[in-house]
ZAMARGU-4260 file (C-alpha; in steps of 0.2 Angstrom, whole numbers, plus 5000, padded with zeros to 4 digits):
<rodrens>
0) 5000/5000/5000 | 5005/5017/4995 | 5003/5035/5003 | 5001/5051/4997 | 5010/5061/5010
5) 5010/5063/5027 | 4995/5075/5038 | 5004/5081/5050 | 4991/5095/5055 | 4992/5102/5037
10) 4975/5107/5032 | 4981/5116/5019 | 4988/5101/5008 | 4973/5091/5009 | 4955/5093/5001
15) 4938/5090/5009 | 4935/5074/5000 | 4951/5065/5008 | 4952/5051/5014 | 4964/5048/5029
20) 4973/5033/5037 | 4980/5030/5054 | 4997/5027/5054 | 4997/5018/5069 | 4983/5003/5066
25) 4977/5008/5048 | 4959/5013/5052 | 4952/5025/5037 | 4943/5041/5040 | 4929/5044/5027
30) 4923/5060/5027 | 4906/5053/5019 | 4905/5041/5034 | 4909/5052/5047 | 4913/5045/5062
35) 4898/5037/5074 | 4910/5037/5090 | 4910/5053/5092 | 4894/5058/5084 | 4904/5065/5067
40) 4889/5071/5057 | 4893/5062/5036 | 4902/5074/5026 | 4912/5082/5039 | 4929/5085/5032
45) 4945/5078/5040 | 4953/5096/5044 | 4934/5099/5052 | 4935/5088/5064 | 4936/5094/5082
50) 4954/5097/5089 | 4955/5081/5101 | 4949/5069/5089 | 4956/5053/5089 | 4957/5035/5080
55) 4941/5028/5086 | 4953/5010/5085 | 4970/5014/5093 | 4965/5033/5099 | 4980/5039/5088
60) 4979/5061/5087 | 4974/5066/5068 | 4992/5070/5066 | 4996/5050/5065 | 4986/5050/5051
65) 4991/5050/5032 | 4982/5052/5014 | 4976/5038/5009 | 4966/5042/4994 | 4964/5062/4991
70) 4949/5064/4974 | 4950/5084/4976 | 4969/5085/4978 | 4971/5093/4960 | 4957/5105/4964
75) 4965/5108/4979 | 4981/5113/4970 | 4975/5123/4957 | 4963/5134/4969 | 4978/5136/4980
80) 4988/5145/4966 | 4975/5154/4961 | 4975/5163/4977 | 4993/5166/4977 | 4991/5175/4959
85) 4977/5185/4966 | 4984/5188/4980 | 4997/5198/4973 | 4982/5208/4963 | 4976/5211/4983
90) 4988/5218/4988 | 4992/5230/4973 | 4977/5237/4976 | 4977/5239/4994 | 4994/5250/4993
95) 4982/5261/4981 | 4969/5261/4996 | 4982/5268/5007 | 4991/5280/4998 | 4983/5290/4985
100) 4961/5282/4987 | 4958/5282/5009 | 4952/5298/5010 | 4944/5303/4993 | 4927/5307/4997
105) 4919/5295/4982 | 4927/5279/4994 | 4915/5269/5003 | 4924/5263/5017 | 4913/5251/5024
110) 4922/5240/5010 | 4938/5230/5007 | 4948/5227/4992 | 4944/5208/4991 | 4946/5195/4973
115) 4932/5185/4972 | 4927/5169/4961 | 4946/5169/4949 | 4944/5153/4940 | 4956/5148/4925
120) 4946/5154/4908 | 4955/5147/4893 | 4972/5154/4894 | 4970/5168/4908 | 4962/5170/4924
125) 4947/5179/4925 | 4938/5186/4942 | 4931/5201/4949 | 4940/5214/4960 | 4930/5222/4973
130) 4938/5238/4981 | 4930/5253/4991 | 4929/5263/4976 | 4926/5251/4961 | 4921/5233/4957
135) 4931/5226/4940 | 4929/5212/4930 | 4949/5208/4929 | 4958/5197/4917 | 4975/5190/4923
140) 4988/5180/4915 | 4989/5162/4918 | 5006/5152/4917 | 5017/5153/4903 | 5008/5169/4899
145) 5017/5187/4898 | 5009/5203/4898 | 5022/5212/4904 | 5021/5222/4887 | 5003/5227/4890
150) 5002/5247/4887 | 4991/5257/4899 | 4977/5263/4893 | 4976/5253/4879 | 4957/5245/4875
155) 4953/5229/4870 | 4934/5221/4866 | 4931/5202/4872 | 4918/5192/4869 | 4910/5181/4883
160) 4892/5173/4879 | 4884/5186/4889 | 4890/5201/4877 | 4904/5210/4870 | 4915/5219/4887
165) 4926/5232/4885 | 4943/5229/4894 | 4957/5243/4899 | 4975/5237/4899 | 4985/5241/4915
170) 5000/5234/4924 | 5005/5235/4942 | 5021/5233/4952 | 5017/5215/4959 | 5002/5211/4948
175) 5011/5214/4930 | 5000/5215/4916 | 4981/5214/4917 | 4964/5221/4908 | 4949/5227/4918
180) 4933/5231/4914 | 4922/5242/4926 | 4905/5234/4932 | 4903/5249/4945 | 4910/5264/4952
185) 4908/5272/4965 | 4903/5259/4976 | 4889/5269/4985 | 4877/5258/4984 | 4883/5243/4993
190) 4881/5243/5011 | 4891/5228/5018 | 4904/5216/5009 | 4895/5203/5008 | 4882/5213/4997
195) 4896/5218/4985 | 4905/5200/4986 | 4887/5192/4981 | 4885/5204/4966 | 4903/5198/4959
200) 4900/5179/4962 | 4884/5184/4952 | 4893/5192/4938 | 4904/5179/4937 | 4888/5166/4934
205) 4876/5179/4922 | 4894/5181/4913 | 4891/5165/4904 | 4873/5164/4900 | 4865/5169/4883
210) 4851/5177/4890 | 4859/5192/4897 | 4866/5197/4881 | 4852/5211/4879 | 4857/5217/4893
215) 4876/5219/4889 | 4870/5228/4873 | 4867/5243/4884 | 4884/5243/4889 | 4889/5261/4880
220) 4874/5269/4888 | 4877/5262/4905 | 4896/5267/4906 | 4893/5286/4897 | 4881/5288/4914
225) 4894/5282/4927 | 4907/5294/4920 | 4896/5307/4919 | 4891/5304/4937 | 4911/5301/4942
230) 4916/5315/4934 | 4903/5325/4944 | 4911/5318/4960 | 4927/5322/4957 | 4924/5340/4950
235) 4914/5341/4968 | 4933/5334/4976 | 4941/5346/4967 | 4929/5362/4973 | 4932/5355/4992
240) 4951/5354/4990 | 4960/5364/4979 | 4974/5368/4985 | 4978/5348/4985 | 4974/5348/4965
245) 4988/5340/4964 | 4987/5325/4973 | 4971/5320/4967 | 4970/5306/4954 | 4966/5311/4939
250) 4951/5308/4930 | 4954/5292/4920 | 4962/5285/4935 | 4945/5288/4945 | 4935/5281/4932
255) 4945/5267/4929 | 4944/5263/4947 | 4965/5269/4948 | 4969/5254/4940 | 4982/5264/4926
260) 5001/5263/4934 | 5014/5276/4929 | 5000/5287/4918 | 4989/5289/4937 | 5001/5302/4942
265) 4997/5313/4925
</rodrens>
């Protein structure tokens, strides 16, 4: 008999549908059995169990036990690089939170700058960016991809069953090279985090369906109105502060929710 790789208390390595082994007496833990000894409900995951769970044979501790059979370790895997690409995107944009968008009057501040719902589409990555002053449908380059060339500012149309999207290319500092496409901004509307992360996980859904490809038709009209209201805002920031002109962001960068890099300070 052969094993995957040790547990050792690392949740991270192992998916919800493993199935574990104790080292000590072989005794399996199947997360679709649960465990009737200690009243484990079927379907609890091994790294759910409670903390002085034991082998209900030899009462080894979960870290004597190893993978015996993991179906989701490939989805495991690929969800955890996923994160570490997008964390980087994260984290881009929370320096921009910090030291140019935190105390621009159009931020809503009861919101974070969170990825949501990044899954690999053909080539790229594709998700939405939520941030206290936009939410952004974001293209990201999967591996072996290099769009380190991409100019700022530079538009490109692409075509997803839902309609035709308009994408702005941008790099960043940790990111590199990425195209966005605004959904909304400002973020007024949304009161809670939640409320803004369930409207990307359902952009991410409609994004693929047929039937919302009347709507996307309207796509001009809608982003007209937002920059005409944006750009109402920010005339509003300049009339409150100008003698800090200066250190606003300009215009495009609003709009495009200060996703442009060396062009934000112009």
């Amino acid at each position: 008999m052969s094993f995957e790789g040790s547990y050792l208390g690392a949740n991270d390595r192992i998916s919800e549908q493993a199935i574990m082994e104790c080292k000590i007496c072989w005794t399996p833990y199947e997360p679709a059995e649960g465990d009737d000894t200690r009243q484990v409900e079927p379907g609890t995951p091994f790294a759910a169990l409670p903390e002085d769970w034991s082998c209900p044979n030899c009462s080894a501790p979960k870290e004597q036990f190893m993978v015996l059979e993991d179906p989701g370790a490939a989805d495991l895997l690929e969800a955890n690089r996923i994160a570490a690409v997008t964390a980087r995107l994260v984290a881009d944009f929370r320096e921009v939170y910090h030291a140019k968008m935190r105390d621009v009057p159009i931020v809503n501040k009861t919101l974070q700058v969170e990825a949501v719902g990044f899954t690999r589409h053909g080539d790229h990555l594709l998700g939405v960016l939520v941030s206290p002053w936009f939410m952004n449908l974001v293209l990201l380059p999967d591996a072996g991809q290099d769009w380190s060339g991409l100019v700022a500012g530079d538009k490109e149309v692409i075509s997803f069953p839902s309609g035709d999207y308009e994408f702005i290319h941008n790099t960043r500092e940790l990111t590199g090279g990425y195209k966005a496409c605004s959904l909304f901004s400002p973020m007024h509307e949304f009161t809670r985090q939640k409320d803004a992360t369930d409207v990307a996980r359902a952009v991410m859904q409609a994004l693929f369906q047929e039937e919302h490809r009347a709507d996307t038709d309207r796509a001009a009209d809608i982003r007209a109105s937002r920059e005409e209201a944006l750009a109402a805002a920010e005339e509003a920031v300049r009339a409150d502060a100008e003698a800090e002109t200066d250190a606003e962001p300009s215009r495009r960068a609003v709009i495009t929710g200060g996703l442009s890099h060396p062009a934000e300070a112009g």
